[in-house]
TORSEDO-495907 format. One record per residue (C-alpha): x, z, y; residue in three letters. Coordinates in nm, 3 decimals. Layout:
// residues N
+---------+---------+---------+------+
|       u |       w |       v | type |
+---------+---------+---------+------+
|       X |       Z |       Y |  ala |
...
+---------+---------+---------+------+
END
This chain:
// residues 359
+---------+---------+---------+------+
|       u |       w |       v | type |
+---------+---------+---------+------+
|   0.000 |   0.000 |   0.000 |  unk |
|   0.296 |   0.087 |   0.212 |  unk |
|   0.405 |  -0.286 |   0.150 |  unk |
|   0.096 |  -0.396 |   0.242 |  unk |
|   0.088 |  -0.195 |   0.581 |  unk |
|   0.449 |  -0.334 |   0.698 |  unk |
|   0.312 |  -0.685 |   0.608 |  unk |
|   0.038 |  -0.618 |   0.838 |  unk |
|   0.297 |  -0.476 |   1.093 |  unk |
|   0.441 |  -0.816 |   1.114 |  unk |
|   0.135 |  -1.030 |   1.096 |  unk |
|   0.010 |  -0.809 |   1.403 |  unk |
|   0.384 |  -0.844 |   1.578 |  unk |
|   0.403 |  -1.233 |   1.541 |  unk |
|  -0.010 |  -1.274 |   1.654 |  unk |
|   0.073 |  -1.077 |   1.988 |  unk |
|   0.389 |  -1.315 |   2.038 |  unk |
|   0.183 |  -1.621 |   1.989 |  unk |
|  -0.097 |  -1.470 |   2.167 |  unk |
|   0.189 |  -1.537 |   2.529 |  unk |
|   0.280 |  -1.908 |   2.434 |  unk |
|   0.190 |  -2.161 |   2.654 |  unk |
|   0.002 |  -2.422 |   2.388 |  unk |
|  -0.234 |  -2.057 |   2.294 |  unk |
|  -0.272 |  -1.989 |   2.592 |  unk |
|  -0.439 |  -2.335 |   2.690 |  unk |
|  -0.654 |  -2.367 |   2.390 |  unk |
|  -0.925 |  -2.202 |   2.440 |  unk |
|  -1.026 |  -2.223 |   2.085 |  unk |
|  -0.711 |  -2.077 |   1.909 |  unk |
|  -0.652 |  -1.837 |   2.167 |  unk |
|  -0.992 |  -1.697 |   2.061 |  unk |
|  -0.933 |  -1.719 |   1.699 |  unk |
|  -0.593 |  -1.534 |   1.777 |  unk |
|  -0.733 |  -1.234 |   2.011 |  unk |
|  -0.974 |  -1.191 |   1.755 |  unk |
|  -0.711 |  -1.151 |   1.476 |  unk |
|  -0.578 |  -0.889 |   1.721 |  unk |
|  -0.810 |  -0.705 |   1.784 |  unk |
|  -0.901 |  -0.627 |   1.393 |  unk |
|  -0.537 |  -0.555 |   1.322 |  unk |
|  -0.514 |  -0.327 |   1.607 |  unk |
|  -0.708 |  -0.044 |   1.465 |  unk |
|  -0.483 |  -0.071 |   1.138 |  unk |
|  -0.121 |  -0.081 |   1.308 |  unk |
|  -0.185 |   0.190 |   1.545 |  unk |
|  -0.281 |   0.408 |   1.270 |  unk |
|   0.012 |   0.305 |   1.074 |  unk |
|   0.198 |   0.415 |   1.331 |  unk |
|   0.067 |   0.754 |   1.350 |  unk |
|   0.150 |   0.769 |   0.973 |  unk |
|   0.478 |   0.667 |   1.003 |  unk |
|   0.567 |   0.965 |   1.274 |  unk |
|   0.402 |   1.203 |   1.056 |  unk |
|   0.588 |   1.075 |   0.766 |  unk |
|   0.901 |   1.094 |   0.984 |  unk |
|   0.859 |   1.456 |   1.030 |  unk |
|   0.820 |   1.527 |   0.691 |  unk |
|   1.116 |   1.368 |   0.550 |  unk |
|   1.334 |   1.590 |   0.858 |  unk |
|   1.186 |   1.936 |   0.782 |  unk |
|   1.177 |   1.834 |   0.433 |  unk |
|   1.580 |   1.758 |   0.457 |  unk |
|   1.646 |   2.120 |   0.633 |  unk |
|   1.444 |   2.230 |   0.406 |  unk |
|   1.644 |   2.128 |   0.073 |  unk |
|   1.983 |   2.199 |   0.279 |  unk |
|   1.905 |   2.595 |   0.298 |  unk |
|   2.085 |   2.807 |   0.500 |  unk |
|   1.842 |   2.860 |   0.761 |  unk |
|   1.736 |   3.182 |   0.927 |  unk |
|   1.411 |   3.293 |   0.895 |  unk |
|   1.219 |   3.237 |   1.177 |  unk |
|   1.361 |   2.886 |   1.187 |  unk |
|   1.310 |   2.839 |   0.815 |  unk |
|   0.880 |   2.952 |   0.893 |  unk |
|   0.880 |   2.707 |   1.197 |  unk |
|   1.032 |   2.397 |   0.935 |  unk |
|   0.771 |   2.514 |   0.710 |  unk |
|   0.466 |   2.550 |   0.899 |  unk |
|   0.621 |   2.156 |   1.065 |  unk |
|   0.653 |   2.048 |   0.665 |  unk |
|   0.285 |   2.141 |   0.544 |  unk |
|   0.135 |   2.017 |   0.878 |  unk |
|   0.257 |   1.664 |   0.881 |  unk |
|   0.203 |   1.672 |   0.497 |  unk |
|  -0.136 |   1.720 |   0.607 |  unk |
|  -0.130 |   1.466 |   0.855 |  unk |
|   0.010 |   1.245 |   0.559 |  unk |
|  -0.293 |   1.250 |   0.339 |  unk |
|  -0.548 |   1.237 |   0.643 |  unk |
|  -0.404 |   0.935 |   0.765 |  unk |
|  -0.344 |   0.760 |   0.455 |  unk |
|  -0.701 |   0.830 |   0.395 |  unk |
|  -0.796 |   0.656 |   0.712 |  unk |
|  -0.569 |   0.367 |   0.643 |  unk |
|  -0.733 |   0.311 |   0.329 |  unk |
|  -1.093 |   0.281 |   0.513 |  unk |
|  -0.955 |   0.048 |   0.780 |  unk |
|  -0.810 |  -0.160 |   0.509 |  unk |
|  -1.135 |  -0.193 |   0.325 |  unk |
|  -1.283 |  -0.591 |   0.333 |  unk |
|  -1.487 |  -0.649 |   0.658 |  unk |
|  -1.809 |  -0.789 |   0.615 |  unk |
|  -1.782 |  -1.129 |   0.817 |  unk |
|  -2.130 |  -1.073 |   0.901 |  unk |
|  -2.022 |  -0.708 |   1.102 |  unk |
|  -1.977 |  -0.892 |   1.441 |  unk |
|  -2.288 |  -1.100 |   1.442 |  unk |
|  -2.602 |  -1.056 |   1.636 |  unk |
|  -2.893 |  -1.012 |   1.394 |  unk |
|  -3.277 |  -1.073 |   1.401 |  unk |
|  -3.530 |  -0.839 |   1.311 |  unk |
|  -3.847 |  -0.903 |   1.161 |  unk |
|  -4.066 |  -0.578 |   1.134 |  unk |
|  -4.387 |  -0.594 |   0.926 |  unk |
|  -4.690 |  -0.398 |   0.872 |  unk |
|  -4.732 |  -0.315 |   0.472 |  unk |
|  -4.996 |  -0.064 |   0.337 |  unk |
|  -5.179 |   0.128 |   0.579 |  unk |
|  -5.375 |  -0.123 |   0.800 |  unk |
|  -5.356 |  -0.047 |   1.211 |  unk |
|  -5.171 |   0.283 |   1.151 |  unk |
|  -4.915 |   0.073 |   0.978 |  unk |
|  -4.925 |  -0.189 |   1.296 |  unk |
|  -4.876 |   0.133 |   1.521 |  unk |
|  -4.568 |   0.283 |   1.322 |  unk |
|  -4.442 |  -0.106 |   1.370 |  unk |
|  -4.448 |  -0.051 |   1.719 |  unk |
|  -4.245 |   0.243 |   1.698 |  unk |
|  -3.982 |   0.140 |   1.538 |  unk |
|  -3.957 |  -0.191 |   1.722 |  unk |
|  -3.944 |   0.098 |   2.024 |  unk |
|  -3.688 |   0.281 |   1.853 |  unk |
|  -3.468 |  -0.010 |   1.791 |  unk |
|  -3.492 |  -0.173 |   2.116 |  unk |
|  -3.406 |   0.193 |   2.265 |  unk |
|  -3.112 |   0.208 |   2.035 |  unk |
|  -2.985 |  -0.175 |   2.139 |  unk |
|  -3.018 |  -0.064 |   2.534 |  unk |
|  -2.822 |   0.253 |   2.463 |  unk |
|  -2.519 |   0.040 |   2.308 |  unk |
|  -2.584 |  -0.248 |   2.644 |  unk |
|  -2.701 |  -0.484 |   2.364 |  unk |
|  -2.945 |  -0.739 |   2.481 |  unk |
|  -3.265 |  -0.725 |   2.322 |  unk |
|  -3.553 |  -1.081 |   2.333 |  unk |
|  -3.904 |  -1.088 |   2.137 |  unk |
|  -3.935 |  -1.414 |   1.938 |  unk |
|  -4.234 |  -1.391 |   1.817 |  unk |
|  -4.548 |  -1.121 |   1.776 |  unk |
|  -4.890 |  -1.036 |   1.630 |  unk |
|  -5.050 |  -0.770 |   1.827 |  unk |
|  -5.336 |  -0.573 |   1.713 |  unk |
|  -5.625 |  -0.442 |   1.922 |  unk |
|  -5.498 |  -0.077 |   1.910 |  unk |
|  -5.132 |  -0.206 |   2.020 |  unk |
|  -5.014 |  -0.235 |   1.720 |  unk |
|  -4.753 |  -0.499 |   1.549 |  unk |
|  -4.895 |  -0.699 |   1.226 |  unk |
|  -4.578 |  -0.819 |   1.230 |  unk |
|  -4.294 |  -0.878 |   1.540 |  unk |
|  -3.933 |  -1.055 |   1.515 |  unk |
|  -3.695 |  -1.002 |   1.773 |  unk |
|  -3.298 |  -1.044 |   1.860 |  unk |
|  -3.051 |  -0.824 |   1.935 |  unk |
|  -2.690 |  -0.954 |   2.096 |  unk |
|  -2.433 |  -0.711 |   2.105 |  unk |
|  -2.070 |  -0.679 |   1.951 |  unk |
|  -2.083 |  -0.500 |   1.605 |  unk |
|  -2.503 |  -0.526 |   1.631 |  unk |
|  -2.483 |  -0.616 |   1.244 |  unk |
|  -2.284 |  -0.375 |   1.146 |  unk |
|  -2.459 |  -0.094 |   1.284 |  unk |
|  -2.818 |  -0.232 |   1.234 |  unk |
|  -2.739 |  -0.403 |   0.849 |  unk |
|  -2.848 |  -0.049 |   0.747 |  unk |
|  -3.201 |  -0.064 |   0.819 |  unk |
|  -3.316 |  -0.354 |   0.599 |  unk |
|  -3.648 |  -0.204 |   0.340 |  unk |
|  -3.944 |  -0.027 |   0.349 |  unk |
|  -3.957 |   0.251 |   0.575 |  unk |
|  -4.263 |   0.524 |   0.550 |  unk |
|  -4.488 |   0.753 |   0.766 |  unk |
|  -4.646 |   1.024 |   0.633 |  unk |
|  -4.871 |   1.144 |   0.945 |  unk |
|  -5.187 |   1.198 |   1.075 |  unk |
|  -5.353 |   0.909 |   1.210 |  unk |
|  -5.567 |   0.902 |   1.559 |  unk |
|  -5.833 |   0.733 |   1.381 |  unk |
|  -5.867 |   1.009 |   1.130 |  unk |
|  -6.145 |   1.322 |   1.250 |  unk |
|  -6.073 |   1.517 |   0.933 |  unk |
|  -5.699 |   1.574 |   0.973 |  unk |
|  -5.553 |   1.461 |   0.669 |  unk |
|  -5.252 |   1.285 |   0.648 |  unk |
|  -5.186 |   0.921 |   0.580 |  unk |
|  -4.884 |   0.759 |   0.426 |  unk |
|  -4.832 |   0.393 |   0.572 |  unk |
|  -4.572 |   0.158 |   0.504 |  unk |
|  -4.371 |  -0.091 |   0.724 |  unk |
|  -4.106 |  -0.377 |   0.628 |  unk |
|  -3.796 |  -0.396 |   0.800 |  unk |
|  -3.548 |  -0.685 |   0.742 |  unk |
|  -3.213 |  -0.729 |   0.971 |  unk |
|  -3.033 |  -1.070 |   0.912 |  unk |
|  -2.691 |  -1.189 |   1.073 |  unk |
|  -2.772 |  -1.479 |   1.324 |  unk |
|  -2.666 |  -1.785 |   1.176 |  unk |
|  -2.491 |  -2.058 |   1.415 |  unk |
|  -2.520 |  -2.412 |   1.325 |  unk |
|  -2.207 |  -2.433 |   1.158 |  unk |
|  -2.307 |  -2.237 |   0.883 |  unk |
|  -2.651 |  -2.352 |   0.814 |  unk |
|  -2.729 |  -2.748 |   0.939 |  unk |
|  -3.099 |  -2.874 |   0.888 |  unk |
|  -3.172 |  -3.193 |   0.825 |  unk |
|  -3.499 |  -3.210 |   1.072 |  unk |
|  -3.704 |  -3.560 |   0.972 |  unk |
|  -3.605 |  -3.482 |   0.595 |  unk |
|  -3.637 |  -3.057 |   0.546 |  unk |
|  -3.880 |  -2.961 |   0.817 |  unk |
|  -4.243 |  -2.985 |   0.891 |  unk |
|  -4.340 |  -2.860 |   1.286 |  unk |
|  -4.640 |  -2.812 |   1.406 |  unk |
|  -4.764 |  -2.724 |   1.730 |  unk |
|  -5.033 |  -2.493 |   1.806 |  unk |
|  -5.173 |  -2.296 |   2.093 |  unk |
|  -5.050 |  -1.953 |   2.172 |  unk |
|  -5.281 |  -1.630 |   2.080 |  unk |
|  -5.259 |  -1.277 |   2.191 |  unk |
|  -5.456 |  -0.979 |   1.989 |  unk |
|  -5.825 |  -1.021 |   1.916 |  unk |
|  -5.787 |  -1.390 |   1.885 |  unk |
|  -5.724 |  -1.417 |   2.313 |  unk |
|  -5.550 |  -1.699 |   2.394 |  unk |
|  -5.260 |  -1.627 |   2.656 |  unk |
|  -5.143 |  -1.984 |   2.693 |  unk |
|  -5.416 |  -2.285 |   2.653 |  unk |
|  -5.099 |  -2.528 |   2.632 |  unk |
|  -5.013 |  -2.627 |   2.289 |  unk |
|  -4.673 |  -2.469 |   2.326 |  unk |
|  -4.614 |  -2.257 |   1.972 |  unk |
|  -4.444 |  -2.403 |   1.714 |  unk |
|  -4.471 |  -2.330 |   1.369 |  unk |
|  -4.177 |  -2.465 |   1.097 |  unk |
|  -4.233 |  -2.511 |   0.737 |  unk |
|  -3.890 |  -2.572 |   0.531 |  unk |
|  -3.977 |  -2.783 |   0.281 |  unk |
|  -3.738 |  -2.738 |   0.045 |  unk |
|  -3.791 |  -2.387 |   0.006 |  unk |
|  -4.148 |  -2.330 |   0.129 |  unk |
|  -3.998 |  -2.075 |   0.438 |  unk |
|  -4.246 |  -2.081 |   0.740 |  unk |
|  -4.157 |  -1.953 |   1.080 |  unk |
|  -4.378 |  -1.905 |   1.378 |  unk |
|  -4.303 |  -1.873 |   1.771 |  unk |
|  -4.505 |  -1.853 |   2.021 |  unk |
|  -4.357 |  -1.607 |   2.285 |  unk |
|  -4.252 |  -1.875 |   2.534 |  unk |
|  -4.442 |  -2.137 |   2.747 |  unk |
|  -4.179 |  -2.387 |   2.695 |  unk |
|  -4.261 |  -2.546 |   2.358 |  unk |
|  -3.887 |  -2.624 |   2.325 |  unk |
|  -3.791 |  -2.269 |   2.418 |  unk |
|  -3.991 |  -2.167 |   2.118 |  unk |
|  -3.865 |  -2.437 |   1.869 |  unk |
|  -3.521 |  -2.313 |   1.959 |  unk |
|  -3.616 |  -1.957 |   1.833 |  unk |
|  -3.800 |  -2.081 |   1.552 |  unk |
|  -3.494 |  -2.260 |   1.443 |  unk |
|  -3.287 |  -1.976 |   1.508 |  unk |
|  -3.501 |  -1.733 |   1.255 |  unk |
|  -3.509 |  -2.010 |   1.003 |  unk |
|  -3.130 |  -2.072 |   1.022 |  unk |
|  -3.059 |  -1.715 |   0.994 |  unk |
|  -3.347 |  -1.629 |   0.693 |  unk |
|  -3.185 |  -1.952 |   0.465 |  unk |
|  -2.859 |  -1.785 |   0.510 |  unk |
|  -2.984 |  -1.410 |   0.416 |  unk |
|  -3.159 |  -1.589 |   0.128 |  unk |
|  -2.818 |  -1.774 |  -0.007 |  unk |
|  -2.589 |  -1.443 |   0.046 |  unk |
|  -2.875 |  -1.284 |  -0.166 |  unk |
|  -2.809 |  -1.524 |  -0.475 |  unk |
|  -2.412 |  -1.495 |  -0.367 |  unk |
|  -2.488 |  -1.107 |  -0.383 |  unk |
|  -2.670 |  -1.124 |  -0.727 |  unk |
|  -2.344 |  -1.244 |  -0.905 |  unk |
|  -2.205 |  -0.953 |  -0.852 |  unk |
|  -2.485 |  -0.695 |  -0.854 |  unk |
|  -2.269 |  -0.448 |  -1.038 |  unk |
|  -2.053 |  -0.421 |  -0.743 |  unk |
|  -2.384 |  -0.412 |  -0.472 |  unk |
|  -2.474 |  -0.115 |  -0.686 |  unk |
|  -2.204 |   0.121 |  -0.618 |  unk |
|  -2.274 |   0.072 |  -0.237 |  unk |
|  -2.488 |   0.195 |  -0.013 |  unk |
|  -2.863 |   0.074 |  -0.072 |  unk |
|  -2.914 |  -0.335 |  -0.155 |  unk |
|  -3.053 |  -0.435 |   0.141 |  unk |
|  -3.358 |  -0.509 |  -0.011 |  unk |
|  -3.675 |  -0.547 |   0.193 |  unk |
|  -3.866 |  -0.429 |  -0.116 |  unk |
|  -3.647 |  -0.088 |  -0.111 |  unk |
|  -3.819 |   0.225 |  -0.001 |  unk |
|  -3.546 |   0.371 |   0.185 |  unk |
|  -3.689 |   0.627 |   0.463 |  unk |
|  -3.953 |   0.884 |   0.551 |  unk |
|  -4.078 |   0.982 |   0.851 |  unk |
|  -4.271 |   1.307 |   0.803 |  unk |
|  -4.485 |   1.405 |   1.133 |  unk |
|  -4.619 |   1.770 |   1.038 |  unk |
|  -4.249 |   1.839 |   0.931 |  unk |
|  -4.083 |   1.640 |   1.214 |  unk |
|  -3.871 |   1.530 |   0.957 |  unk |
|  -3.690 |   1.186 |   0.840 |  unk |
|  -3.528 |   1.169 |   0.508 |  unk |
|  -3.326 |   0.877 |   0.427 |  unk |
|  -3.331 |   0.826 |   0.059 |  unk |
|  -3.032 |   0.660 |   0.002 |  unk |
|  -2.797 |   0.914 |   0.044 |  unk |
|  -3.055 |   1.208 |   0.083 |  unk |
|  -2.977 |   1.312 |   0.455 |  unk |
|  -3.263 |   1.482 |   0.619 |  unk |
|  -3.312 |   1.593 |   0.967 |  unk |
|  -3.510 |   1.770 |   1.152 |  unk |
|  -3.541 |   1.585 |   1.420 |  unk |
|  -3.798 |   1.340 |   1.426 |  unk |
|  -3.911 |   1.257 |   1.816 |  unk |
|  -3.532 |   1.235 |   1.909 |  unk |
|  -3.455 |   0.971 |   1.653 |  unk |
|  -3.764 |   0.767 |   1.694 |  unk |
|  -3.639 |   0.758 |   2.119 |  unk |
|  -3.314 |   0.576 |   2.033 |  unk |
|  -3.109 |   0.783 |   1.897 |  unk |
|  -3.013 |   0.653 |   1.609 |  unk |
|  -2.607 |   0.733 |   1.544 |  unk |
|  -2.639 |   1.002 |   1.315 |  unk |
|  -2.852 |   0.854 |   1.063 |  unk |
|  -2.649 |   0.537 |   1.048 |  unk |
|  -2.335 |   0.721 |   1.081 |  unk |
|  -2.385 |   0.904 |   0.807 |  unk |
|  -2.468 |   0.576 |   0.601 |  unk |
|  -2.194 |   0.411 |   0.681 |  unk |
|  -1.944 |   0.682 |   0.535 |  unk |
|  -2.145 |   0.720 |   0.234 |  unk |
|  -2.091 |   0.305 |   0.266 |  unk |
|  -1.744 |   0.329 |   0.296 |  unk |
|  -1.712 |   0.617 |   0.027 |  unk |
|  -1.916 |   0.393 |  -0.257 |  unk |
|  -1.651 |   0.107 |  -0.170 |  unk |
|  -1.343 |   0.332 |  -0.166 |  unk |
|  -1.413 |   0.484 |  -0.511 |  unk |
|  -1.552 |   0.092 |  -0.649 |  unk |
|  -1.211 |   0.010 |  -0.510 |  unk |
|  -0.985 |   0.291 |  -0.663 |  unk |
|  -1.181 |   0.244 |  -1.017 |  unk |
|  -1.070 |  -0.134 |  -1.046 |  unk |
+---------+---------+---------+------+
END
């Protein structure tokens, strides 16, 4: 691993000379591939270099140590300077070994998400709306731009179903998380005997795909249609025939948009959720050759997974997946998400680590 890190060392040495050279400099293109290069081998070096100042410590105390002869309050400061950078040895290691874990090339992506109603009728529409609240709260509080692409409203303000974006730096890697079925177990306003009602909603986060990845072939794979734009109860909110509905025929995939006047403005989105769905549903048959690996990790990402609560009389959400439960219900539905996905992401890391160490 030490090999490893001193190969890095160099890679990272020789990017940041390159990174100064006139023919980088004035190619836009490269330059950008290069500072990106940088900036994921940063993390990595700089650590190394912590370890390699610890480990320099070690090896000094470790040499006055074997020589003898010291006095003894000398000998007790060597000591205490041996076992701490010890210590700092196995922390940092530890830490190397995370940052050296494969990156998901989807981490740096913006993502779309498409929240869905399930069981539960309007007070699964309402519980929609929340977390489409919670998540757009969450985007602002990382300065991520947030745009609706396309929503069914209910009467009661609710969401039948509601896709949005979310552009930010590391938006998938924070959000990837919260793909599956996420539950309420609450009281409903609608109910005048007080019991409580479980409700279901989907939640699926995809990676944005660019063109690049995903080209469509538009006269041969897609059917568009063009129909006018409704709002809840069946109101119509534009009486221009400016939403746009795409059927992929190869697969049978359907998107709808009709948040923007501008027909094209729409087909653009459409597009954009199509694109980005065909590539979730091809890293899903990638994923399912190897399943045994996706099952020492953290959840599937599976729409169909159950993978929270949120309990109202408790004020509680339970995340099943690693069985974390707080106490804190109001606080994480406003925004404030870090803990919970925190606290998947080491689990994340953990399941990888140990998958890692047992191959």
């Amino acid at each position: 691993m030490i090999e490893k890190l001193k190969n890095i060392e160099d890679k990272f040495a020789e990017i940041n000379q390159r990174l100064m050279e006139p023919d980088v400099v004035n190619d836009q293109q490269l330059y950008r591939s290069y500072m990106k290069e940088f900036a994921e081998l940063s993390p990595i070096v700089e650590k190394f270099g912590e370890y390699k100042k610890a480990q320099e410590a070690f090896d000094e105390a470790k040499e006055l140590l074997d020589a003898g002869g010291l006095d003894k309050e000398f000998k007790e400061m060597v000591q205490a300077q041996f076992s701490e950078s010890k210590e700092d040895m196995e922390r940092l290691m530890g830490e190397l070994k995370i940052l050296l874990l494969p990156k998901d090339p989807n981490d740096s992506k913006n993502v779309i998400v498409e929240i869905r109603g399930g069981a539960g009728g309007e007070e699964a529409a309402l519980f929609a709306n929340s977390l489409y609240r919670m998540y757009t709260l969450y985007a602002a509080s990382k300065g991520w731009n947030t745009e609706v692409i396309n929503a069914n409203e209910t009467e009661l303000g609710g969401f039948k179903e509601i896709s949005f974006s979310i552009e930010g730096e590391g938006a998938y890697s924070r959000l990837k998380y919260e793909s599956g079925v996420h539950r309420v177990q609450r009281v409903p306003e609608t109910e005048s005997q007080g019991r409580i009602h479980t409700s279901t909603v989907t939640v699926a986060v995809l990676p944005e795909a660019e063109e690049v990845e995903l080209e469509l072939n538009e006269e041969k794979d897609l059917k568009i249609d063009v129909f006018r734009s409704s709002g809840a109860g069946g109101q119509h909110i534009n009486k221009t025939s400016s939403a746009i509905r795409i059927t992929h025929i190869p697969t049978g995939m359907v998107v709808e948009c009709q948040d923007e006047r501008s027909q094209y403005k729409n087909k653009d989105k459409a597009l954009k959720v199509l694109r980005s769905r065909l590539l979730e549903q091809k890293q899903r048959e990638h994923d399912s050759e190897i399943a045994s690996e996706r099952r020492s990790q953290v959840g599937t990402g599976d729409r169909s997974e159950r993978i929270r609560t949120y309990n109202f009389p408790e004020g509680r959400i339970s995340d099943h997946r690693i069985g974390l439960t707080i106490y804190r219900l109001e606080y994480i539905l406003n925004g404030n998400l870090d803990e919970v996905i925190d606290a998947l992401a080491t689990a994340d890391q953990a399941a990888k680590l140990s998958a890692q160490e047992a191959v």
